[in-house]
DOBA-65439 format. One line per field, with one value per residue (C-alpha): residue in one letter; x negated, y, z negated. Coordinates in Angstrom, 3 decimals. Layout:
N
resn (a:...)
c1 (X:...)
c2 (Y:...)
c3 (Z:...)
end
This chain:
370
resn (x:x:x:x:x:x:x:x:x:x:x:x:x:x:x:x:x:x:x:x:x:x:x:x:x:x:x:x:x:x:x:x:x:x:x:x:x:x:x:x:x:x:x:x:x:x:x:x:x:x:x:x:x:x:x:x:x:x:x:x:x:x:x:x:x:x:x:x:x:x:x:x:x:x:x:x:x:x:x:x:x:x:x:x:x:x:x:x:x:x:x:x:x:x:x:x:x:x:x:x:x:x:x:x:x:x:x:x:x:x:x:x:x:x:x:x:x:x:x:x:x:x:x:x:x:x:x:x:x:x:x:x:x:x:x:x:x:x:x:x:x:x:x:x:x:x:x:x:x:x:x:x:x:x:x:x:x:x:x:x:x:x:x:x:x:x:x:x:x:x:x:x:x:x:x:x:x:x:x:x:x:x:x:x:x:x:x:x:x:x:x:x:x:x:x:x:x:x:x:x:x:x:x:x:x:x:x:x:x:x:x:x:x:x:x:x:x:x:x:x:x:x:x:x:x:x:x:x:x:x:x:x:x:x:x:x:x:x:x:x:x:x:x:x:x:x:x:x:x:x:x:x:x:x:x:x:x:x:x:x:x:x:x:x:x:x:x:x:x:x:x:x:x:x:x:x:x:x:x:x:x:x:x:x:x:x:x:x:x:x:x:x:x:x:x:x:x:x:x:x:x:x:x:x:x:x:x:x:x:x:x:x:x:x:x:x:x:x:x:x:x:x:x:x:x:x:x:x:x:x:x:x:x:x:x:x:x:x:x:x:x:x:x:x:x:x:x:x:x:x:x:x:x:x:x:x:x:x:x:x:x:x:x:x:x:x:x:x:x:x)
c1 (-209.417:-211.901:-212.132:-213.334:-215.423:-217.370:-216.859:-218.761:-220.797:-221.270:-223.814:-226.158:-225.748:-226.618:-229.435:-230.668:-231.117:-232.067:-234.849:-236.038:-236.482:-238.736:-240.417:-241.421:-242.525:-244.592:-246.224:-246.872:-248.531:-250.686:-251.589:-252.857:-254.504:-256.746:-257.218:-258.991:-261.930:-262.665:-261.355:-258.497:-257.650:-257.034:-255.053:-252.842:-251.863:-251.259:-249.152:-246.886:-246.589:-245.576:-243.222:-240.967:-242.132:-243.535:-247.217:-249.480:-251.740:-254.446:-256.988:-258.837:-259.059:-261.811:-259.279:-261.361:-259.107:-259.897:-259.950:-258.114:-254.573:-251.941:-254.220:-254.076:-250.095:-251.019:-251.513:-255.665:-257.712:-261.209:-264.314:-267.786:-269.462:-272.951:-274.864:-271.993:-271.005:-267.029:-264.677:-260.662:-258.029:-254.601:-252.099:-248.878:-245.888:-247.763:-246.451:-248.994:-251.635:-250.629:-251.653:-254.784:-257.649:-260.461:-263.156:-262.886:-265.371:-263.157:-263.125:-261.142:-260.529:-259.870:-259.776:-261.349:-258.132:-259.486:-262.998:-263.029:-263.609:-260.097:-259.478:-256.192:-256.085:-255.320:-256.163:-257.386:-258.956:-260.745:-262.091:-258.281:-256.327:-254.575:-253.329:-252.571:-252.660:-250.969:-250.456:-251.171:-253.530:-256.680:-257.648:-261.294:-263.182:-261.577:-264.475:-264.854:-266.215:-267.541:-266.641:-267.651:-266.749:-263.181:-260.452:-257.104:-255.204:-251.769:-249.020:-245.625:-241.843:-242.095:-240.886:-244.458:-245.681:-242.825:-242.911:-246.680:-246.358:-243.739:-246.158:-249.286:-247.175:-246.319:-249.725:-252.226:-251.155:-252.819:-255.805:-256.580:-256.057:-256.997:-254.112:-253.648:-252.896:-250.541:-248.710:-248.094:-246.919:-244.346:-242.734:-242.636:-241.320:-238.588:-235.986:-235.210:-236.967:-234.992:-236.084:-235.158:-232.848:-230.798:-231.992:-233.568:-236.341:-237.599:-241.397:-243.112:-246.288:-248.334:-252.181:-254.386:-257.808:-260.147:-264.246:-263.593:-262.091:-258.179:-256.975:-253.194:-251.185:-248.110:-245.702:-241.837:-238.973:-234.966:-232.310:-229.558:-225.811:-223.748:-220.232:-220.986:-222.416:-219.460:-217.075:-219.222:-219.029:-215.157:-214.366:-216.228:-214.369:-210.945:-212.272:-213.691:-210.594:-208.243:-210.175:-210.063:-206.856:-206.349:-208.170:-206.131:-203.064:-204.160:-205.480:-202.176:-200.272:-202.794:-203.106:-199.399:-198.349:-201.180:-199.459:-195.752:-196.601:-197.096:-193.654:-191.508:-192.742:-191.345:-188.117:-187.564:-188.535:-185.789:-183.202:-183.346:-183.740:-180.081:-178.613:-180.062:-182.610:-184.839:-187.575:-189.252:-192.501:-194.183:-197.617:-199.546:-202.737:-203.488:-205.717:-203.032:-199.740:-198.487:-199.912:-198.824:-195.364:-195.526:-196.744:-194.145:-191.313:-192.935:-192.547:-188.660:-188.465:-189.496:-187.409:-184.316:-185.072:-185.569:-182.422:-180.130:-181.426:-180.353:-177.252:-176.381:-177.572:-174.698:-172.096:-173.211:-172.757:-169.378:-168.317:-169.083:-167.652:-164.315:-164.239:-164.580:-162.038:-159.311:-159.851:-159.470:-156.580:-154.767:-155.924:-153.555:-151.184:-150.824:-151.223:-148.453:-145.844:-144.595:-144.133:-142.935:-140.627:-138.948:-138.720:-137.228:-134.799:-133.513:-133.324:-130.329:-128.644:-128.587:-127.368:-125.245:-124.026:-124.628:-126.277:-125.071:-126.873:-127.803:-129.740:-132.615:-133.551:-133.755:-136.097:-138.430:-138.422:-139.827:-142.516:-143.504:-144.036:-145.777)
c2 (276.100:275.998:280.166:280.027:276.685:279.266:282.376:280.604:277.595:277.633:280.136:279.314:275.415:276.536:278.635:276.094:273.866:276.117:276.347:273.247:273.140:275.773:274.543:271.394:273.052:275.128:272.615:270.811:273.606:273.956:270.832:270.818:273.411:272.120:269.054:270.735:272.478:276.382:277.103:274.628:276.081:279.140:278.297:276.051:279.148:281.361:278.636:278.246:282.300:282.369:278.764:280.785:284.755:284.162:285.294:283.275:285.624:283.290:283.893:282.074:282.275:284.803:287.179:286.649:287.279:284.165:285.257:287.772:285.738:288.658:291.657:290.485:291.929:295.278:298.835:299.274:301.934:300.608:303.071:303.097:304.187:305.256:303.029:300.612:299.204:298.331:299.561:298.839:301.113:299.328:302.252:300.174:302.071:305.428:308.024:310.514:307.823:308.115:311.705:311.064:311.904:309.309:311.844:313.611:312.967:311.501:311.457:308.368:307.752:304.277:300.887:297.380:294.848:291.798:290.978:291.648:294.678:295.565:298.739:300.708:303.987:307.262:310.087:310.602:313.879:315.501:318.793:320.590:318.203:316.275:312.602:311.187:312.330:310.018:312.066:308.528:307.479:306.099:302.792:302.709:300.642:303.737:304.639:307.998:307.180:309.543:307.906:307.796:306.078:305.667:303.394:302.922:299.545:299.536:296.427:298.080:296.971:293.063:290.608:289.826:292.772:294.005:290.676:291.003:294.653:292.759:290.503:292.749:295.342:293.027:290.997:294.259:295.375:291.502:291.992:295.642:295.692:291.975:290.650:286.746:285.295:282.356:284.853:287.153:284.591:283.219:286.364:287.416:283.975:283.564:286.097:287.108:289.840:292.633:294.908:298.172:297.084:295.087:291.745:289.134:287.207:284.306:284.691:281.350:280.433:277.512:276.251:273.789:272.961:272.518:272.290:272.960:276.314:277.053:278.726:280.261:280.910:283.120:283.442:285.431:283.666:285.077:282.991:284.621:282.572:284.134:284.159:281.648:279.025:279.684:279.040:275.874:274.319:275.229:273.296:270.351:270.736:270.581:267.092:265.677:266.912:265.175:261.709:262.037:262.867:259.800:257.411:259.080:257.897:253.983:254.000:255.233:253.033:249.492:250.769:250.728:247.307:245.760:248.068:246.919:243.528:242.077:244.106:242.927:238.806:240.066:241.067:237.983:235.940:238.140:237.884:233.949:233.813:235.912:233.623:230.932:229.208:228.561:226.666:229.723:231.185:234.802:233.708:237.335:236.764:240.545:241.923:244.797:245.666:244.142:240.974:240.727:241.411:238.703:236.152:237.948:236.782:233.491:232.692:234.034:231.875:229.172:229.764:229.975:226.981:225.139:226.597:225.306:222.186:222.204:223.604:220.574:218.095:219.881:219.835:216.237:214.907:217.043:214.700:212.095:213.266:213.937:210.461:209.214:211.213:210.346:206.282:206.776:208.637:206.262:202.965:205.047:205.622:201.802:200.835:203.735:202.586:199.905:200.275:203.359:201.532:199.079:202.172:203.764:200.561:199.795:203.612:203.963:200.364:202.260:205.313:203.632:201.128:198.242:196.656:192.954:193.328:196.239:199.248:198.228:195.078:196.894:199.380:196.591:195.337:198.740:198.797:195.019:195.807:198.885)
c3 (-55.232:-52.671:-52.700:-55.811:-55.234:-52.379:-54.333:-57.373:-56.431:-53.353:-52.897:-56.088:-54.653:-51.043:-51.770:-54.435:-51.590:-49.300:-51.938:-52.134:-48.647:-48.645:-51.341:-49.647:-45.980:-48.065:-50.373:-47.241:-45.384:-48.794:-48.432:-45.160:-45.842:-48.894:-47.008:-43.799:-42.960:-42.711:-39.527:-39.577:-42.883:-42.054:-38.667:-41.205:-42.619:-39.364:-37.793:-41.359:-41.141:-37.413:-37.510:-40.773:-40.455:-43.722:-44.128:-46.777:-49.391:-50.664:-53.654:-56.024:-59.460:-59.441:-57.387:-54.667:-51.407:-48.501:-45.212:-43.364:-43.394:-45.074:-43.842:-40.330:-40.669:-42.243:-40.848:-42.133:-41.336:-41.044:-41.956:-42.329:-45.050:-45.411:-47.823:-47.935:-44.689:-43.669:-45.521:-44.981:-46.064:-46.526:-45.481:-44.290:-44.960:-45.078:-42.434:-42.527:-41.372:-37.420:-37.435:-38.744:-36.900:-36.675:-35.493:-38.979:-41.761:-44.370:-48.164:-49.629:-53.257:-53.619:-55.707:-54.334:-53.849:-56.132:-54.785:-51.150:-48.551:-48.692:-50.526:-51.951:-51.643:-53.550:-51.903:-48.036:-46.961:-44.563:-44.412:-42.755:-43.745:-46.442:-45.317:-48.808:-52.074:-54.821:-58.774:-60.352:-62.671:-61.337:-62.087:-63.781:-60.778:-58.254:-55.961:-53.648:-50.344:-47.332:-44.253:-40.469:-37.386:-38.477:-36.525:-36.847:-36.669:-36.993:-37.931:-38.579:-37.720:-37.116:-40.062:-40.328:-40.818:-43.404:-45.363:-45.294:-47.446:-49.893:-50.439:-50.416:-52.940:-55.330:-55.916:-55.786:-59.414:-60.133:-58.115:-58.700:-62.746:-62.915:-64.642:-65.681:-62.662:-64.062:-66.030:-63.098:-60.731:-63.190:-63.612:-60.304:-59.254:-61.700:-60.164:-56.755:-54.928:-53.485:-51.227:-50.388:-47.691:-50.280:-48.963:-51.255:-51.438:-53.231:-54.162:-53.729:-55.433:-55.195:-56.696:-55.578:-57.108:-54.704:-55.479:-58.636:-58.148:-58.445:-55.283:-55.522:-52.612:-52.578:-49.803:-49.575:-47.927:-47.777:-48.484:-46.695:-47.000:-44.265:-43.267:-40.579:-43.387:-45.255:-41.840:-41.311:-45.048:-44.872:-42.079:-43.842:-46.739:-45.120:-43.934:-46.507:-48.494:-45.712:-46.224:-49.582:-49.966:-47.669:-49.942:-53.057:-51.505:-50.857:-54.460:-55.159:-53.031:-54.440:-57.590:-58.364:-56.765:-59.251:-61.773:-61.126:-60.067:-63.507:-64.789:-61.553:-62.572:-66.252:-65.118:-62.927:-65.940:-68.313:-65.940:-65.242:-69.692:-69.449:-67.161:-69.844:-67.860:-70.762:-68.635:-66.825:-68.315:-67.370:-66.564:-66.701:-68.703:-68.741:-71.753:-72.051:-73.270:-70.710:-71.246:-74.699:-73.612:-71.287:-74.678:-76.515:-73.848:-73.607:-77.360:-77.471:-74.361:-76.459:-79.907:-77.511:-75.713:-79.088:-80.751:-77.518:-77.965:-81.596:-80.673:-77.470:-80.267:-82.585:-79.999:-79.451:-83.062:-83.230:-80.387:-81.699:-85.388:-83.807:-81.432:-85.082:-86.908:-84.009:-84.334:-88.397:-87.930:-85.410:-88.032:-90.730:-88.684:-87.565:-91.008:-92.296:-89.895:-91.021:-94.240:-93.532:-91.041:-93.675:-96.155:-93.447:-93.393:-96.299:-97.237:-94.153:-95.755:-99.323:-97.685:-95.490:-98.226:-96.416:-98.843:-100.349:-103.813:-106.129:-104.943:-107.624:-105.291:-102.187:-104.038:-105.857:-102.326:-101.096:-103.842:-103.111:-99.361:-100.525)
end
C-alpha cells in the first residue's frame, strides 16, 4: 500500500508543495523588489538568483528588458557599431564563438531582444571566416551591422549561467516577434519544462504594477524528488502508521466495551428473569436497537411479573377453596354417621333376627331417623 501511495501520490503531492514554496520565496523577492529603489531593486533580484541558482528575467509591458539581471549569466559578445554605439550579441550555447577573433571586422545579422541593446543573432561573419550562420527565417525588424572593437564575455557551465539560457530561450520568441505577453506566460507556465538533460523545470511568472506600468518577472526552478526524499517520507510513514495503528487498537479495545457493555447488563437482566426474579429492570436508555431491546425486556419483565401475581393470587384462593371444601366434607360426614350408624344397626338385628317385632317397624324406624 504505501508503494503505490509513493509510486502515485507521492511525487505530484511533494512537488505540489515543493511548489508552493517556491511560489511564495519568489512572490516575496517580487515584492521587495517593487517596493525598493533602483539600485536596491536590482540587488533584490541578484541576491534571489544567487540564494536558489535561479536567475530573474524582468520586462515591462512594453517588452522593455530592466537592467542587466539574466544577461549578466550569458556568454555576449559586445561590439561597436559605427553610427550606432554598443551593441550585444547573445551567443550562449554557441561553440564556434570561442574561436572568434575580436580583431576582425564583423558582419552580424541580427534582431533587437524586446526593446533593449541586446541583440539575437543570425548570421556572424567576417571577411575568412564564418562563425554562425542559422537557414531560418528572418524576423522583419532583423538588422545587418558592421562592427569594430569587438570583446568577448563569456558565462558558460554554472547553474546560473545554464538556467539563465532556459530562461533567455524560452522568452525571446515573446520579445523578438512581440507576442501577448499574458498569453505566453500562461502557456509556458502550465506544464513542466524539460531540458535536454531530462530534468524539469517549473517556469514561474509573476506581475506587479508599478507607476502605472505592468512589469512581469519570470524565473525557472527544478523540482527534483529523489530517492533520499522518498527514504526520508518512508521512515515517517512506518511511524505514523505504528501510532496509528496504536490508536486503531484503543478505539478498538473502548469502542467495544461501550459496545458490549449495554448487551452484558441485558444478559444479567435475562438470566435473573429465567431464574424468575421479576423485579430487575435493564436500564440502557440507548437511541438504538439496543435500547429498544432493553424497553422490549423491560415490558415482558413487567407482563411476567403481573401474570405471577395473578397466578400466587390463584394458588391463594385455591387454598383457601380447598380449606373450604375439606370442612364441608367433614360436616357431612358427622352428619352421615349416625344415621348411617343406626341403619347400620338395625340392618345386622334384621339380618341377624334379633329382632322382637316385625321387620316393617325396624324399617319405619330407619325412615323416621332418616
Amino acid at each position: 500500500m504505501q508503494f503505490i501511495f509513493f509510486g502515485k501520490y507521492f511525487t505530484s503531492l511533494y512537488s505540489n508543495f515543493l511548489l508552493r514554496d517556491i511560489r511564495a520565496e519568489f512572490q516575496s523577492a517580487v515584492e521587495q523588489f517593487s517596493s525598493s529603489k533602483n539600485e536596491q531593486a536590482n540587488s533584490v533580484l541578484s541576491t534571489y538568483a544567487v540564494s536558489y541558482d535561479a536567475p530573474v528575467f524582468a520586462f515591462t509591458e512594453d517588452y522593455s528588458v530592466i537592467g542587466q539581471g539574466l544577461f549578466n549569466y550569458l556568454s555576449i559578445l559586445t561590439v561597436r557599431v559605427p553610427g550606432v554605439g554598443i551593441c550585444r550579441i547573445l551567443i550562449s550555447g554557441l561553440n564556434e564563438m570561442p574561436n572568434i577573433n575580436l580583431n576582425d571586422i564583423l558582419t552580424i545579422e541580427a534582431v533587437r531582444v524586446g526593446e533593449s541593446n541586446y541583440f539575437e543573432p543570425y548570421s556572424i561573419l567576417s571577411t575568412n571566416n564564418i562563425y554562425l550562420y542559422r537557414q531560418t527565417e528572418r524576423a522583419k525588424s532583423t538588422k545587418t551591422m558592421t562592427a569594430t572593437s569587438n570583446w568577448y564575455t563569456k558565462n558558460e557551465g554554472s547553474l546560473l549561467n545554464n538556467r539563465a539560457r532556459i530562461i533567455y530561450d524560452l522568452m525571446k520568441a515573446c520579445l523578438i516577434k512581440r507576442k501577448d505577453i499574458k498569453t505566453y506566460l500562461a502557456a509556458i507556465t502550465k506544464e513542466p519544462f524539460t531540458d535536454k538533460r531530462g530534468t524539469s523545470y517549473y517556469i514561474i511568472s509573476e506581475s506587479r504594477r508599478k507607476d502605472g506600468v505592468v512589469t512581469y518577472f519570470v524565473t525557472i526552478r527544478p523540482i527534483v524528488v529523489s530517492n533520499s526524499e522518498v527514504r526520508y517520507f518512508s521512515n515517517y510513514f512506518y511511524t505514523v502508521y505504528c501510532i496509528l495503528g496504536i490508536l486503531l487498537i484503543a478505539a478498538v479495545f473502548i469502542l467495544s466495551r461501550k459496545l458490549s457493555a449495554p448487551i452484558v447488563r441485558l444478559s444479567n437482566v435475562t438470566s435473573k428473569l429465567a431464574s424468575k426474579d421479576f423485579s430487575v429492570r435493564a436500564n440502557v436508555n440507548l437511541q438504538n436497537e439496543v435500547g429498544q431491546l432493553s424497553a422490549s425486556i423491560n415490558v415482558m419483565a413487567d407482563n411476567l411479573q403481573a401474570a405471577m401475581e395473578e397466578l400466587q393470587q390463584s394458588a391463594e384462593i385455591a387454598k383457601v377453596n380447598e380449606k373450604r371444601m375439606k370442612l364441608l366434607l367433614a360436616d357431612l360426614a358427622h352428619e352421615f354417621k349416625t344415621p348411617l350408624g343406626i341403619i347400620s344397626l338395625y340392618s345386622e338385628v334384621i339380618e341377624n333376627g334379633m329382632f322382637e317385632k316385625e321387620p316393617a317397624y325396624y324399617f319405619g324406624m330407619c325412615r323416621m331417623r332418616n
